[in-house]
ROKE-874663 format. One line per 2 residues: number of its first residue (from 1); their letters; for each residue x, y, z of C-alpha. Coordinates in nm, 2 decimals, padded with zeros to 4 digits, always signed. Example, Ala and Ser with C-alpha at 12.3 -4.5 7.8 and 13.67 -1.06 7.14 Angstrom:
// ROKE-874663
1> AS> +01.23,-00.45,+00.78 | +01.37,-00.11,+00.71
This chain:
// ROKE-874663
1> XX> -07.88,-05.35,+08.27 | -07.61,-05.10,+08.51
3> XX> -07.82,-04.84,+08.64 | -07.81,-04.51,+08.45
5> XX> -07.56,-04.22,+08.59 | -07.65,-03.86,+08.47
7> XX> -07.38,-03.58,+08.60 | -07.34,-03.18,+08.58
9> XX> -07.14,-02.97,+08.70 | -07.03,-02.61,+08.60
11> XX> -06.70,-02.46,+08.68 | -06.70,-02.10,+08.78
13> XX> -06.34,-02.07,+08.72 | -06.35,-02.17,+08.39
15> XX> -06.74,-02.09,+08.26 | -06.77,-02.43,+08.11
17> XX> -07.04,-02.73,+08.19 | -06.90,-03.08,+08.22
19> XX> -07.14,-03.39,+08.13 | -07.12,-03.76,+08.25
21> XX> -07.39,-03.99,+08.12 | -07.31,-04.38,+08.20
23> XX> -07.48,-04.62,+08.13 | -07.74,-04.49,+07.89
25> XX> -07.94,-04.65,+07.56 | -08.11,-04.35,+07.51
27> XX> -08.18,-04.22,+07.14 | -08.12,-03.86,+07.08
29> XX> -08.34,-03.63,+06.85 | -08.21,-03.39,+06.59
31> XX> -08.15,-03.13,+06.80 | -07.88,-02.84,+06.83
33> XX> -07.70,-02.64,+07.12 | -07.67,-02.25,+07.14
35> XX> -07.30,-02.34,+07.28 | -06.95,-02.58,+07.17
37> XX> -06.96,-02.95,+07.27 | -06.66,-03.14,+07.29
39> XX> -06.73,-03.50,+07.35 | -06.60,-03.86,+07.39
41> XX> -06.74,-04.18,+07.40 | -06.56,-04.41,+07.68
43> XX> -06.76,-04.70,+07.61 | -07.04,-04.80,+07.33
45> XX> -07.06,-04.75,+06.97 | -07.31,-04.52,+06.84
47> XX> -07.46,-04.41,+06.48 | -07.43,-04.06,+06.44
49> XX> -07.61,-03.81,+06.20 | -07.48,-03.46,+06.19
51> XX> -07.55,-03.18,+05.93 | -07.69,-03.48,+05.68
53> XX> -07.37,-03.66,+05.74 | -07.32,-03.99,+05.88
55> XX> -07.06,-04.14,+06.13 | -07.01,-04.48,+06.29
57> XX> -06.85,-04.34,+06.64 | -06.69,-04.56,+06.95
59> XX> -06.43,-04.52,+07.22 | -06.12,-04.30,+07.09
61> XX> -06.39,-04.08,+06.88 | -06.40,-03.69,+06.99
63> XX> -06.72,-03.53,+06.89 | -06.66,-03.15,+06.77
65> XX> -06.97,-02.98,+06.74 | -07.01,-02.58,+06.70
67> XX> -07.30,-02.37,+06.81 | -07.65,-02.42,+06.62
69> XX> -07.51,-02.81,+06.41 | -07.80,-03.02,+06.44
71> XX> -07.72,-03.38,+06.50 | -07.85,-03.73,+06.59
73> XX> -07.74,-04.00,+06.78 | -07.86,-04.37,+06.89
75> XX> -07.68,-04.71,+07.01 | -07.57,-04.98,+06.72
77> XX> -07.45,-05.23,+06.93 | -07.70,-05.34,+07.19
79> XX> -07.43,-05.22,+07.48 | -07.49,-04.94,+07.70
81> XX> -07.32,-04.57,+07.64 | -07.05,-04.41,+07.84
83> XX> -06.99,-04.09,+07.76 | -06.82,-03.72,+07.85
85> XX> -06.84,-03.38,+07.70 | -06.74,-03.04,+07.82
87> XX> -06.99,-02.74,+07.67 | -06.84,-02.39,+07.61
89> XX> -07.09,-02.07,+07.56 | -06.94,-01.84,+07.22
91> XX> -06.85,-01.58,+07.48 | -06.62,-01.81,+07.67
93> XX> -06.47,-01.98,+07.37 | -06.40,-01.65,+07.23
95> XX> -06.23,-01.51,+07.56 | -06.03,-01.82,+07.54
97> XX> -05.96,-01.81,+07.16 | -05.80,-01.43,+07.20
99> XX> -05.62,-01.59,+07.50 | -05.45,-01.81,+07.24
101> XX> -05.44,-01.65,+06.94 | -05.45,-01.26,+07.00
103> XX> -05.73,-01.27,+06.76 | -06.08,-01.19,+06.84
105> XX> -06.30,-01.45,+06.67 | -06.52,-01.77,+06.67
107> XX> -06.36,-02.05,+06.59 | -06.57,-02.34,+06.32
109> XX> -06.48,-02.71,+06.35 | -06.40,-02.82,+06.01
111> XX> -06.52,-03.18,+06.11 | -06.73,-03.30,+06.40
113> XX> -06.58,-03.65,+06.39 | -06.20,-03.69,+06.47
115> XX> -06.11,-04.07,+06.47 | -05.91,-04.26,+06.70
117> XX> -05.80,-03.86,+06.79 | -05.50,-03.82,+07.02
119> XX> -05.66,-03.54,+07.22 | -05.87,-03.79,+07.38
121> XX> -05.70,-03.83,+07.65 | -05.62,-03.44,+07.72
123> XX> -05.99,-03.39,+07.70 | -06.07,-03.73,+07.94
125> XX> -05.81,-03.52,+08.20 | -05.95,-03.22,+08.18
127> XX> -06.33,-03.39,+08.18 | -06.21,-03.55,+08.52
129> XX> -06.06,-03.22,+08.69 | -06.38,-03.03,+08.61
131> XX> -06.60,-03.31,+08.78 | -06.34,-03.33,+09.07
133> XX> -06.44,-02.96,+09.16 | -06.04,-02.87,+09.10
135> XX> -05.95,-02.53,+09.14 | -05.55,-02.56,+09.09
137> XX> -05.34,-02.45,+08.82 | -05.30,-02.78,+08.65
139> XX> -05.68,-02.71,+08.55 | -05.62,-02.43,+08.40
141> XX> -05.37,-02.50,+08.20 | -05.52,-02.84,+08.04
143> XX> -05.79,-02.63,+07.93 | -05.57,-02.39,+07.72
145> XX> -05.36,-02.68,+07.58 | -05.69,-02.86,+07.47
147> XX> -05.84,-02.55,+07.28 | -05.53,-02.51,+07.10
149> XX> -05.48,-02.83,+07.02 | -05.82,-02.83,+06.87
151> XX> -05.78,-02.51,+06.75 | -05.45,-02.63,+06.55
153> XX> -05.61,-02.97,+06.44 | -05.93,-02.92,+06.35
155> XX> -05.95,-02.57,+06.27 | -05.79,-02.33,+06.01
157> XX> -05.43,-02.32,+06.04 | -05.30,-02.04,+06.31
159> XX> -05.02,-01.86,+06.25 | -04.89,-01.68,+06.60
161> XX> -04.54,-01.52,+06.70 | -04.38,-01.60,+07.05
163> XX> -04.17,-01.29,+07.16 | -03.85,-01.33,+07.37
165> XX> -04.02,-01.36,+07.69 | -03.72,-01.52,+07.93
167> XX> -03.75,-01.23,+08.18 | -04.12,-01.26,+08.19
169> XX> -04.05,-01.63,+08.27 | -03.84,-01.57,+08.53
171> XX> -04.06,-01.34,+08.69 | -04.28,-01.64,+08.68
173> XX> -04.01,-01.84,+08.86 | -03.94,-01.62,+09.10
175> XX> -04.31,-01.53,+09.17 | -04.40,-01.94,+09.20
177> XX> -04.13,-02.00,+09.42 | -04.18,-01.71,+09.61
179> XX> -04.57,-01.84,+09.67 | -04.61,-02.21,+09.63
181> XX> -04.75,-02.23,+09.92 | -05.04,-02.04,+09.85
183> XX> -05.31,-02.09,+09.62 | -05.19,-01.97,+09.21
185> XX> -05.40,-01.92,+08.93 | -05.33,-01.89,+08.61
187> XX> -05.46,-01.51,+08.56 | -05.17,-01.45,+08.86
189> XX> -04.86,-01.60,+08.67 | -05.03,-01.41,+08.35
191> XX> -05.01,-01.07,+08.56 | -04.67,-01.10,+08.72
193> XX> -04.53,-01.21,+08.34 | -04.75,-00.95,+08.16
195> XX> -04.84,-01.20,+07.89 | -05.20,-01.36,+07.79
197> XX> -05.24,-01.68,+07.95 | -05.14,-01.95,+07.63
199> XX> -04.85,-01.69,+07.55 | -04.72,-01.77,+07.90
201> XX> -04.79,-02.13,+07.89 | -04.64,-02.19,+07.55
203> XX> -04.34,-01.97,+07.63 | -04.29,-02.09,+08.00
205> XX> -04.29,-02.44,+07.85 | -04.07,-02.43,+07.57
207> XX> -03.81,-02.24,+07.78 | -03.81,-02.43,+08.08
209> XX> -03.92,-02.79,+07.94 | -04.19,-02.80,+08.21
211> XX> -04.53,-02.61,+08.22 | -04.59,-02.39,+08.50
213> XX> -04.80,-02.59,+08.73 | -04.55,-02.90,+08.71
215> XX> -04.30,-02.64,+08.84 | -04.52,-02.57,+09.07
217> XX> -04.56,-02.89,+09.21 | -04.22,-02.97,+09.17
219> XX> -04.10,-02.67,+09.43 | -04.38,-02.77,+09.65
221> XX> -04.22,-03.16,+09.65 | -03.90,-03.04,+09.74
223> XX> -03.97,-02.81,+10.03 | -04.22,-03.12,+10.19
225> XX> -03.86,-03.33,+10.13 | -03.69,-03.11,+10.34
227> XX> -04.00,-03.07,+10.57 | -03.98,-03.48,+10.62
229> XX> -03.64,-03.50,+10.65 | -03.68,-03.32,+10.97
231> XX> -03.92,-03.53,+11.08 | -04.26,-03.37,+10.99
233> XX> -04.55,-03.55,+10.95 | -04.66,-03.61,+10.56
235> XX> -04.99,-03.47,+10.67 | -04.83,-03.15,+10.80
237> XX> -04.55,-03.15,+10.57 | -04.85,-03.13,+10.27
239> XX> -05.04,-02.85,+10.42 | -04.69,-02.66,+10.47
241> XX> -04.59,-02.72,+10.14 | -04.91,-02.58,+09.93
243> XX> -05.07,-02.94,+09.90 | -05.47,-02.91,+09.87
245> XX> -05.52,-03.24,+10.08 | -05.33,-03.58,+10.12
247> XX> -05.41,-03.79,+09.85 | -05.30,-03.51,+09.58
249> XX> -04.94,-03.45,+09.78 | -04.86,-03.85,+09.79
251> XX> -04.97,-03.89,+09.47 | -04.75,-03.63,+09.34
253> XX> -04.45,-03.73,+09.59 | -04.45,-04.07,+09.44
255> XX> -04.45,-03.98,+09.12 | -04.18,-03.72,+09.11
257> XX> -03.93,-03.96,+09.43 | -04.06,-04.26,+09.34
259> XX> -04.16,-04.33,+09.70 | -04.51,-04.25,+09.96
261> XX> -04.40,-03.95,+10.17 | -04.36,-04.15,+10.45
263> XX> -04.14,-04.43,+10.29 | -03.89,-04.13,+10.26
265> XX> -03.92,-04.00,+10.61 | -03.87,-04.33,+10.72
267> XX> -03.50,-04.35,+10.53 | -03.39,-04.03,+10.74
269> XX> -03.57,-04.19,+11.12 | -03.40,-04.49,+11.02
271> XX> -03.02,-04.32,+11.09 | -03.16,-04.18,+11.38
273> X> -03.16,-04.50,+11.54
């Protein structure tokens, strides 16, 4: 049998606990949380038993469970358990909930079980920024899109109004390009537009086809270009251009040229010669 893994963290930024238990056959007791849990099984099959309900669950299953359900869980298929879940006190899910919505309220999941649910791999993301200790923007902004996803799905229908918000978009623009190199949160882009957090994300994204933090990343790309093409080192040229370290500015590179920082330096040393 793999050796058990138990990891916590919490995330100040956001107020939210993320939980990694791998490799597990542990049987849980009927018990309940003071708080939202938000879960996913990566590996395993389990039965489940929730509010005198019960659920055959596996990989592709999000768990939805609000403050006080009781529920019970154990293995079915002889196999280990990998799983993740975020937890989310009332008071932070109702900041976020206004954040969204403009209404001041708890939301209720209408069903703990969502099968095979396509918000998997939003909350897997997320899961995985939280346990890397991120503190960017792209953080922030999965979180949002997650709760109202949720919210939409598995909730009561919500029925919001987006205002004509270009100029608060372009202040947004102007105010990213004006400071990629620095560090931006999402409560600063919410500021400079004057618009809650998911108002400016929705808008900023329906407008501009992009969310703010792939702008972001995608001004702080180009400058390194220009950086390289005049012969500065990718390590240099990721520090200059806002990068947190290395690996996040090559990865990004790549994705958005289609080539390591350095392959594309090398194209400009190359006519040098």
């Amino acid at each position: 049998m793999k050796q058990e893994e138990r990891t916590v963290c919490f995330d100040d930024e956001l107020g939210i606990e993320a939980y990694r238990f791998k490799g597990i056959m542990q049987k849980f007791p009927n018990h309940f949380h003071e708080y939202y849990v938000i879960g996913f099984i990566e590996s395993g099959r389990r039965h489940l038993s929730c509010k005198n309900k019960e659920y055959t669950i596996g990989p592709g299953d999000i768990l939805l469970f609000n403050p006080r359900d009781n529920h019970t869980c154990e293995q079915i298929d002889g196999k280990t358990l990998d799983y993740r879940c975020i937890s989310i006190k009332p008071e932070v899910m109702s900041d976020t909930v206004y954040e969204i919505t403009g209404k001041n309220y708890l939301p209720e999941f209408s069903q703990n079980v969502a099968y095979q649910s396509e918000q998997v791999q939003l909350l897997k993301e997320l899961h995985q920024m939280l346990l890397e200790q991120r503190t960017d923007l792209a953080k922030q902004e999965t979180f949002y899109f997650l709760i109202a996803q949720l919210l939409v799905f598995y909730t009561e229908p919500i029925k919001t109004e987006i205002a004509n918000v270009s100029e608060a978009v372009q202040r947004v623009c102007t105010y990213i390009e004006g400071n990629f190199t620095t560090l931006i949160t999402l409560g600063d882009l919410s500021k400079v537009a004057g618009l809650n957090k998911y108002t400016l994300l929705r808008s900023f994204t329906k407008e501009r086809g992009i969310t703010p933090y792939q702008y972001l990343e995608t001004i702080r790309v180009n400058y390194a270009k220009r950086l390289l093409e005049k012969g500065v080192e990718p390590i240099e040229a990721a520090g200059q251009a806002g990068f947190t370290d290395q690996s996040h500015f090559t990865k990004f590179f790549k994705n958005f040229i289609g080539t390591t920082p350095k392959q594309y330096q090398n194209i400009f040393a190359d006519k040098d010669k």
